[in-house]
C-alpha positions as CSV (number, residue, x, y, z in Angstrom):
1,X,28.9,120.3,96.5
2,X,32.0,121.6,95.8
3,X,35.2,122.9,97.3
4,X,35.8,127.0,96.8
5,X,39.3,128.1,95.8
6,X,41.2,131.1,97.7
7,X,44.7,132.3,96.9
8,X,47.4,131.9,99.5
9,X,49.1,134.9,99.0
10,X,48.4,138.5,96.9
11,X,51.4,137.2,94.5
12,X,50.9,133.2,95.5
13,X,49.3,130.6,94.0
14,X,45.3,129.9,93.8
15,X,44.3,126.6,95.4
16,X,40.8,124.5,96.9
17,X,40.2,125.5,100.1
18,X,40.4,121.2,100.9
19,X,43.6,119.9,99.8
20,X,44.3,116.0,99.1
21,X,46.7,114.8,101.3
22,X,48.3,112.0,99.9
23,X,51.0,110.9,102.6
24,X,49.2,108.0,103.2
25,X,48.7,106.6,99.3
26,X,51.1,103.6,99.7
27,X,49.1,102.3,102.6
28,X,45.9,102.3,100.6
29,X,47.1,99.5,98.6
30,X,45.2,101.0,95.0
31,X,46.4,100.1,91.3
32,X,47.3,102.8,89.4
33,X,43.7,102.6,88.0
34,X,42.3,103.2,91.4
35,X,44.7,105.8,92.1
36,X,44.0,107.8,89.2
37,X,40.0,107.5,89.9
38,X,40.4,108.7,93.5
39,X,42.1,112.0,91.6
40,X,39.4,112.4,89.1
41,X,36.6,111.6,91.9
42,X,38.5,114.7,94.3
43,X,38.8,116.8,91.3
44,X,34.4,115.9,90.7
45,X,34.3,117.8,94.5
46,X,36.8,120.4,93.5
47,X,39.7,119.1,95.0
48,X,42.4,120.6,92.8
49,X,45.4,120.7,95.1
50,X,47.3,117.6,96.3
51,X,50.1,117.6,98.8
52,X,53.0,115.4,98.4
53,X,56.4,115.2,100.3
54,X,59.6,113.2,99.2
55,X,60.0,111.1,102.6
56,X,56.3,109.7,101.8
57,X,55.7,106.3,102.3
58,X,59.6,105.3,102.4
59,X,60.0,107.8,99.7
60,X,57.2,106.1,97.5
61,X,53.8,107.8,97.5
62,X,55.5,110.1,94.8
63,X,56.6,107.8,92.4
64,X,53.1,106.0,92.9
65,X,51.3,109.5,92.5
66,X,52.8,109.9,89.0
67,X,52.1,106.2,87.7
68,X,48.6,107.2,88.2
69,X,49.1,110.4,86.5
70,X,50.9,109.0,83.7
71,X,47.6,107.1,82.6
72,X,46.1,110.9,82.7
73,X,48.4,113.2,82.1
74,X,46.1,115.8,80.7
75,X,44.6,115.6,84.5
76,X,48.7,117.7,85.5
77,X,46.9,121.1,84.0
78,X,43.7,120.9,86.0
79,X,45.9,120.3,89.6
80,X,47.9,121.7,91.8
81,X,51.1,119.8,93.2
82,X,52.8,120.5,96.2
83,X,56.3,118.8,97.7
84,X,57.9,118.8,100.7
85,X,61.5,118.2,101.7
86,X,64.3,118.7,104.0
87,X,64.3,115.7,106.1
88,X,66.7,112.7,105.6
89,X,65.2,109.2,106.8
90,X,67.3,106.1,107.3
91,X,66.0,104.0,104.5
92,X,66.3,101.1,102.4
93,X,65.3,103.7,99.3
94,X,68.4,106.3,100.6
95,X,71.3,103.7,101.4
96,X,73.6,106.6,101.6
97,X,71.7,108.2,105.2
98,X,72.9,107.0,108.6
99,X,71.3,109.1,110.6
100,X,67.7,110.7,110.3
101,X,68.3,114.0,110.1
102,X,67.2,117.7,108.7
103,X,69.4,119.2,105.2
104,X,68.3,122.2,103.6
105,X,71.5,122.9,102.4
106,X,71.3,124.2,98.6
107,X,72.2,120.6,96.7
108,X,69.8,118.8,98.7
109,X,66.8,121.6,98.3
110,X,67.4,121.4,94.4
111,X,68.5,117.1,94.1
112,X,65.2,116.9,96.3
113,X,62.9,119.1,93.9
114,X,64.1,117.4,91.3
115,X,63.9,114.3,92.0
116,X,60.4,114.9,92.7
117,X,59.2,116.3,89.7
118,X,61.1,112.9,87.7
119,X,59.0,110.8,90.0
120,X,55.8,112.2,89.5
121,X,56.8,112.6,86.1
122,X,56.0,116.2,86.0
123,X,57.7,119.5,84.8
124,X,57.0,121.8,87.6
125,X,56.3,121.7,91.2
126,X,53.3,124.5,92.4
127,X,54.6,125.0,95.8
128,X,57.6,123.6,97.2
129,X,58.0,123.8,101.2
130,X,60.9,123.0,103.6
131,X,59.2,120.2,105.4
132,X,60.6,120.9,108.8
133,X,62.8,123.7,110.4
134,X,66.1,123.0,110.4
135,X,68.6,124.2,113.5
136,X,71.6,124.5,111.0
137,X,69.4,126.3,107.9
138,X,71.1,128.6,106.2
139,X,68.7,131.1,104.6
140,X,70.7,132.8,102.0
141,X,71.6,129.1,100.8
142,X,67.9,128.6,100.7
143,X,67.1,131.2,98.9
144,X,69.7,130.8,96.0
145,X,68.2,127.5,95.8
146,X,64.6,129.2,95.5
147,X,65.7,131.6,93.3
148,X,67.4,128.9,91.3
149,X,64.6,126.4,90.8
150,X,62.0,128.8,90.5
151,X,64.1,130.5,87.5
152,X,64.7,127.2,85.7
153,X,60.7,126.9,86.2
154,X,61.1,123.9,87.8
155,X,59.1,125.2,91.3
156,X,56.8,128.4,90.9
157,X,55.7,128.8,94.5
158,X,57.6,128.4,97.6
159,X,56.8,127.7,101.4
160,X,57.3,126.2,104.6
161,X,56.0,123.5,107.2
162,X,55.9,123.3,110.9
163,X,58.1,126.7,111.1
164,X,57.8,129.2,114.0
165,X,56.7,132.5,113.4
166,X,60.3,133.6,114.3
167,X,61.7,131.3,112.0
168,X,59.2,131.7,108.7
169,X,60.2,135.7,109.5
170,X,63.9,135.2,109.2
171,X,63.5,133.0,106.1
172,X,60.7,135.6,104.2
173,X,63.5,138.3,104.8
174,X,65.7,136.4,102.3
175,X,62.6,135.0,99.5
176,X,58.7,135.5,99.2
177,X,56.9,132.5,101.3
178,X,53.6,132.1,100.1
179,X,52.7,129.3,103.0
180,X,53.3,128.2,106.7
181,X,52.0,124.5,106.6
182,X,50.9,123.8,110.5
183,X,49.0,120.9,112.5
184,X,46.2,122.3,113.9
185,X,43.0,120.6,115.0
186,X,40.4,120.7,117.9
187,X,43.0,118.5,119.6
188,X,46.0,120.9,118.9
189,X,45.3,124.3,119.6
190,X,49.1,125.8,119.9
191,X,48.9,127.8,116.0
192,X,45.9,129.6,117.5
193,X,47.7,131.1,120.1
194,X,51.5,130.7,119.9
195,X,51.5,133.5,116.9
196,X,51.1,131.3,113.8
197,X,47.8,131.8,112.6
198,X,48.6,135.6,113.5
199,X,51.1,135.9,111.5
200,X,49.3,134.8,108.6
201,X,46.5,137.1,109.0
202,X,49.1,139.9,109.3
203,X,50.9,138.9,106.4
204,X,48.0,138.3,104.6
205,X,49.0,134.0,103.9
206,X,46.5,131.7,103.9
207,X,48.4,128.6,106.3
208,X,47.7,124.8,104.9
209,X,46.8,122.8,108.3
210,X,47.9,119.2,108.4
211,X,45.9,116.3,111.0
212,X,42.8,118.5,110.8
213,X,41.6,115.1,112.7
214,X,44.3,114.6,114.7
215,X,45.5,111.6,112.6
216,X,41.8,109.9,113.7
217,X,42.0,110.5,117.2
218,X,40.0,113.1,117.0
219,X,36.6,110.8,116.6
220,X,38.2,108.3,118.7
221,X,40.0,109.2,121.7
222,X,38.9,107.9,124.8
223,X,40.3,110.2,127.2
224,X,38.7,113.1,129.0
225,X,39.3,115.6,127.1
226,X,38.9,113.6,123.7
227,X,35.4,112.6,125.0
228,X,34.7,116.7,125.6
229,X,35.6,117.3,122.4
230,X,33.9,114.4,120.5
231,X,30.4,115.5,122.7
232,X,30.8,119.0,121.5
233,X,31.6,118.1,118.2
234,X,28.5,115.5,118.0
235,X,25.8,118.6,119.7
236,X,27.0,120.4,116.2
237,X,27.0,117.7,114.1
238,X,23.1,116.8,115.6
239,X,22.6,120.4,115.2
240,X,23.5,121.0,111.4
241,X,22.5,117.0,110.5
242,X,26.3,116.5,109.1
243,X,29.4,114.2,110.1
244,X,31.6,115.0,112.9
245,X,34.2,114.8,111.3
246,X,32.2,118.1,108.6
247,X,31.8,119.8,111.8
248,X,35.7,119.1,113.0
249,X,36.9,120.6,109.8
250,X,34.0,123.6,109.8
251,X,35.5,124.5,113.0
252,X,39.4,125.3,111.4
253,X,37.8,126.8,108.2
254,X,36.2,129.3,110.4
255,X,39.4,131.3,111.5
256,X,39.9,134.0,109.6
257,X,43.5,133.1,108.5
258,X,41.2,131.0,106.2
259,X,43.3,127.9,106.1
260,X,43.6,125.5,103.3
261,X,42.7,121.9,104.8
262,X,44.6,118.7,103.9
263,X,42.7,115.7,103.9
264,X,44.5,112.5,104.9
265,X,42.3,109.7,104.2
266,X,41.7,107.2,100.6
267,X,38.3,106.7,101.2
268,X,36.6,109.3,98.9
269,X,33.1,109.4,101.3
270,X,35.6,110.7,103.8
271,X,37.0,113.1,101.6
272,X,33.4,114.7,100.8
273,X,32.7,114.8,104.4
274,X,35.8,117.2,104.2
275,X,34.2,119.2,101.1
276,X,31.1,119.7,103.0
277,X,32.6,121.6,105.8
278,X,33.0,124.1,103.1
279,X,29.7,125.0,103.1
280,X,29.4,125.7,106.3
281,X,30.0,128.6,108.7
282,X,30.0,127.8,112.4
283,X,28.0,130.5,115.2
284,X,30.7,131.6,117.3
285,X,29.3,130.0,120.2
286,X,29.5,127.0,118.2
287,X,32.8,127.1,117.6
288,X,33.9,128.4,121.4
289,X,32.1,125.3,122.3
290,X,34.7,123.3,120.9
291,X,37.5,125.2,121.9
292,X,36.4,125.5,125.6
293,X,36.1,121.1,125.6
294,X,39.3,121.3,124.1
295,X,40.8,123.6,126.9
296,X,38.6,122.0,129.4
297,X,37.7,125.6,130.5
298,X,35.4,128.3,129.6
299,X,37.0,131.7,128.2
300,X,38.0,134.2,131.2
């Protein structure tokens, strides 16, 4: 079994329809060995692309990305690498911050891709995004930094994450987007209906969706509406003789935005549970079932 590819946009980048979400890697406690195996076991399923973001485990799951690449680095040519940044923590790692806070000024769009690419020990970034959107973001700066890093060849792709329609608009008006990275889950319906996932379809942008299981909840919450939405999920799952958690991530890669899906777990069974959802294609009753245990109503 494994994962299909689709291009995010006519001129973007081509990338597996399951992503490896790799926000967690410092918490998984792996040697560089077992790092680089997890890699080459995603990359057995198809899993090309991996998603990355400066702040990362106190700005480490980068640096701890490329130590397991280093002991590969033929593996950089067979991947796709994707950073995030644009959000300032108070850290131990960034002594300088006082405050947590959002910069997408022009410096720190540039010092940030950089910095990522030394830590990772790479050349190039695939897709950079602006992690969150930023109430002071100046888009012309932005886009001289685009234009700057993707000139130098340093980033080929860019993107963004968590960014309203209004706001990914006003930002494409100044450089090419290729991406609108957005939570979205059978917990977190707002992307279906605030405009997001619309705007990709018009546009013609496949989104990347982040907490496809609602950071684990989603097989474990005990409240009403998590226990609607775990029964629905389980009749499918029953139904097609697959995970939940297949069926969960079936049920986003059946809009027809047809979203790239990050996984966010080390175990690799877990991550072919996410694979197998590619080969399947929920009824539409199927996949209103969820939605309605979601809503906790039927459709008008």
């Amino acid at each position: 079994m494994s994962t299909p590819r689709i291009r995010l946009a006519s001129s973007g980048p081509e990338f597996s329809r399951i992503a490896l979400g790799l926000w967690r890697l410092a918490d998984w406690a792996m040697t560089p060995q077992q790092r680089l195996r997890f890699i080459e076991q995603a990359l057995e399923s198809g899993i090309t692309t991996t998603d990355h973001a400066d702040i990362y485990g106190n700005y480490q799951c980068e640096q701890l990305f490329g130590e397991a690449l280093a002991l590969a680095p033929q593996l950089r040519h067979k991947i796709e690498i994707v950073s995030k940044c644009g959000i300032k923590l108070v850290s131990d790692q960034r002594p300088a911050h006082q405050l947590q806070h959002y910069d997408t000024s022009r410096e720190h769009i540039i010092a940030s891709a950089e910095n990522s690419l030394r830590n990772m020990r790479i050349d190039y970034l695939d897709l950079l995004l602006i992690h969150r959107p930023d109430p002071l973001m100046n888009v012309d700066e932005m886009a001289e930094a685009f234009q700057q890093l993707q000139q130098s060849g340093k980033v080929k792709y860019f993107g963004v994450s968590n960014f309203t329609p209004s706001q990914f608009e006003l930002l494409a008006s100044r450089f090419p987007l290729v991406t609108n990275q957005v939570e979205l889950s059978a917990l977190h319906l707002p992307p279906l209906h605030d405009g997001t996932l619309d705007q990709c379809q018009r546009l013609g942008i496949a989104p990347m969706i982040w907490s496809a299981l609602a950071g684990g909840r989603l097989l474990q919450d005990d409240s009403e509406r998590g226990l609607r939405v775990s029964a629905a999920l389980k009749v499918i799952a029953d139904q097609l003789d697959v995970s939940m958690s297949t069926v969960a991530i079936a049920w986003i890669l059946r809009h027809p935005s047809k979203p790239v899906v990050l996984t966010g777990t080390g175990r690799i069974a877990a991550v072919r549970e996410a694979v197998a959802a590619c080969s399947i294609i929920l009824s539409r009753e199927q996949w209103f079932s969820v939605w309605c245990a979601s809503a906790g109503k039927n459709v008008d």
